[in-house]
N, C-alpha and C positions, 0 to 999 in steps of 0.2 A: 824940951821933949823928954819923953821921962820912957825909959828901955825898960821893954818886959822881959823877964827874965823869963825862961823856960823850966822844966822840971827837973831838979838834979839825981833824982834816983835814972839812970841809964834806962831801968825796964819800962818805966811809962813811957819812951819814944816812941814805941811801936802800937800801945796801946790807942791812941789818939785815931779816930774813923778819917779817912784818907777823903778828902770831897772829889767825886766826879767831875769830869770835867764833859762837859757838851760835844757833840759829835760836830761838824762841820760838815751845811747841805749845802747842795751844788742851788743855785737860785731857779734852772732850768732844767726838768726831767730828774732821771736818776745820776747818782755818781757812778763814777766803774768802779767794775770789780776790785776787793780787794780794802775796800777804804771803811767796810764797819758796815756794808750791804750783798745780800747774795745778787750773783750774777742776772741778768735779765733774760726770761725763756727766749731759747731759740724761736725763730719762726717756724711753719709747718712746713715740712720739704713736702715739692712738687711728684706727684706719680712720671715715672716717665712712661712716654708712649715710643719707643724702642723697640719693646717686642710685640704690641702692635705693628709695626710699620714691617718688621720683617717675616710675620706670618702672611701679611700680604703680598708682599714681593713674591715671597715662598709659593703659595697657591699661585700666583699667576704664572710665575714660570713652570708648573708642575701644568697648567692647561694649554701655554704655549706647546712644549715641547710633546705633548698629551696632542695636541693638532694636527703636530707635523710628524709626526710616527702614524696618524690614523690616514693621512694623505697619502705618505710612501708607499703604505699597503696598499689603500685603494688602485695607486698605479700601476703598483708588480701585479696585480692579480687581473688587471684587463691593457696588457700589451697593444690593443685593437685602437686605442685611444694614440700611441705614438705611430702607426703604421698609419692613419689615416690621412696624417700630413702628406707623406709622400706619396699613398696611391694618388693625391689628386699632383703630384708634379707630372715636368715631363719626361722623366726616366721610368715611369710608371710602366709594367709590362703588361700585355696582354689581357684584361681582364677575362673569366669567364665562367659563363652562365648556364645554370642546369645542368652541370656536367659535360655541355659540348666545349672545344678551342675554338676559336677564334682562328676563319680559313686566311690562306697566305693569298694575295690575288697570283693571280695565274698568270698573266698579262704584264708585259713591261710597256707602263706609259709614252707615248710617243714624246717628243721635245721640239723646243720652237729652232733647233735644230738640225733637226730631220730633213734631207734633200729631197727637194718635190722633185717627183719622174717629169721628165720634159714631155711636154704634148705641144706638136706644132700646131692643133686645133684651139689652141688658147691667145695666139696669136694672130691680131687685127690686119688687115689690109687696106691703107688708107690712099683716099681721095687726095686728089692736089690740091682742093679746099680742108680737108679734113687735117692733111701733113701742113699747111698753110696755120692753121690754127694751133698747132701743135709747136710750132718755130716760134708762134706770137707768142703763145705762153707757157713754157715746159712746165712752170713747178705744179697748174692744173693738171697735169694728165701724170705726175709723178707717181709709179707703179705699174701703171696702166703698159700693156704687150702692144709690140706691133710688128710689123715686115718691113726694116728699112732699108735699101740698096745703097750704092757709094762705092765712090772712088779713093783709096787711101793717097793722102794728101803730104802725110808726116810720121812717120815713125821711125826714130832712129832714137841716141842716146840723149836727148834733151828730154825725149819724150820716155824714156823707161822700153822694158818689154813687157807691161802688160797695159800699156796708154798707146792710142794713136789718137792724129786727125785727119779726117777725112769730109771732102762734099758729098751731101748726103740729098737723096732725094725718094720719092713713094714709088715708082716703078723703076723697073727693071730696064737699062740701058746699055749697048754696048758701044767700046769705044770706037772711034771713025777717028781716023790719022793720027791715032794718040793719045785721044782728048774724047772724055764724055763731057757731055753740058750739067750734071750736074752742081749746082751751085751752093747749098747752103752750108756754112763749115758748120761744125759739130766734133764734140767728143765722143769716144768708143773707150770703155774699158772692160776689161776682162780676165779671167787667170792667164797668167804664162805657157802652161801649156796648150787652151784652145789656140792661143794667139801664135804661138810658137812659127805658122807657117805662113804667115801674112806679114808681105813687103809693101814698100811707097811702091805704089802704082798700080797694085792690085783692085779689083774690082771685084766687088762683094754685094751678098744677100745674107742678112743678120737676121737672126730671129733677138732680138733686142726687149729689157725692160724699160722704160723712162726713170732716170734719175733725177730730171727740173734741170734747171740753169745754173751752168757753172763759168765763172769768171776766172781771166786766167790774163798774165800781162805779156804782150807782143814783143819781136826783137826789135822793131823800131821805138820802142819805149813809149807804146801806149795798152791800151786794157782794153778786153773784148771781151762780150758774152753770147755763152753757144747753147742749146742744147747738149744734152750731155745723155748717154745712155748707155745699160750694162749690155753685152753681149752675152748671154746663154748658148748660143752655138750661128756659128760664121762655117760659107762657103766663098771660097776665090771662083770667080765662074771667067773669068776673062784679068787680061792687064794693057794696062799703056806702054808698059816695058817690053819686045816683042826678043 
């Protein structure tokens, strides 16, 4: 193999055209930046919608608050709208009309209260069949007035002072040796003070209401039921006691 010798003057070294050399491409798209190609354009940036979105917020809140400023006026300027609730309560005063008041009554209501005046005319006078019917069945004739006479039978401390018992019958009887014949027992009751002067043995005319049938248990330990009725006003006209 035979050596080529170069040129020995030094100045033709440089003389000699240098050969290019080929650039080096990527097999897929472009190379990057930097390698013997300019860069690749950016994409196109997006608009933002930002200051869309807050001029909308902006209006809306400017018609809310624009709402409620036009409501608060409406309010302050008619009063008549919060007083209306309460004329219709029940603390509501007086309403009134065409310039007259509204009158006070005059008059204080009577109440279920109120003591009826006593009329001995309201008071029945019964038959020995009618008092007969009346021993059969009190709780019918309960309210109902009558004239009962009687002999007191019981009243001391078992019995209270404003309870007795006595035998009760429709007319009027006086005692013979002691003893009336009246027979039916029954209760009397009354306030303390009508009753205040009536003793066992007394013998009496009641202007009496019907109370019905009242049960009550014996000292021998059994149970009895009596007529029962209020006294309104008692007289002693006689006694067994002498």
């Amino acid at each position: 193999m035979a050596y080529q010798q170069g040129p020995q003057d030094p100045r033709q070294w440089h003389t000699q055209p240098r050969q290019q050399q080929p650039y080096f491409q990527q097999p897929h798209g472009q190379p990057p930046p930097g390698y013997g190609y300019p860069p690749p354009p950016l994409p196109p940036r997006r608009k933002s919608n930002a200051g869309l979105i807050l001029v909308i917020i902006g209006a809306a809140a400017l018609l809310l608050f624009g709402g409620c400023a036009a409501l608060v006026g409406l309010v302050g300027e008619s009063p008549q709208g919060a007083d209306t609730i309460a004329a219709t309560g029940t603390d509501a005063g007086p309403a009134e009309t065409s310039g007259e008041k509204a009158e006070k009554p005059t008059s204080t209501p009577t109440t279920a209260s109120s003591k009826k005046k006593f009329a001995p005319g309201d008071y029945e006078v019964l038959s020995p069949r009618g008092f007969a019917k009346l021993v059969k069945n009190p709780d019918a004739y309960t309210g109902e007035k009558f004239i009962i006479y009687g002999e007191v039978t019981q009243f001391d401390a078992a019995t209270g002072n404003d309870v007795f018992r006595a035998n009760s019958g429709e007319k009027k009887l006086q005692p013979e040796y002691g003893f009336t014949s009246y027979d039916q027992n029954s209760l009397f009751a009354g306030s303390k003070d009508r009753l205040s002067d009536v003793v066992e043995g007394d013998v009496f005319q009641a202007y009496a209401t019907v109370l019905g049938s009242y049960s009550y248990d014996t000292q021998i330990g059994g149970n009895t039921t009596v007529p029962s009725f209020r006294v309104d006003k008692i007289k002693v006209y006689a006694s067994t006691k002498q």
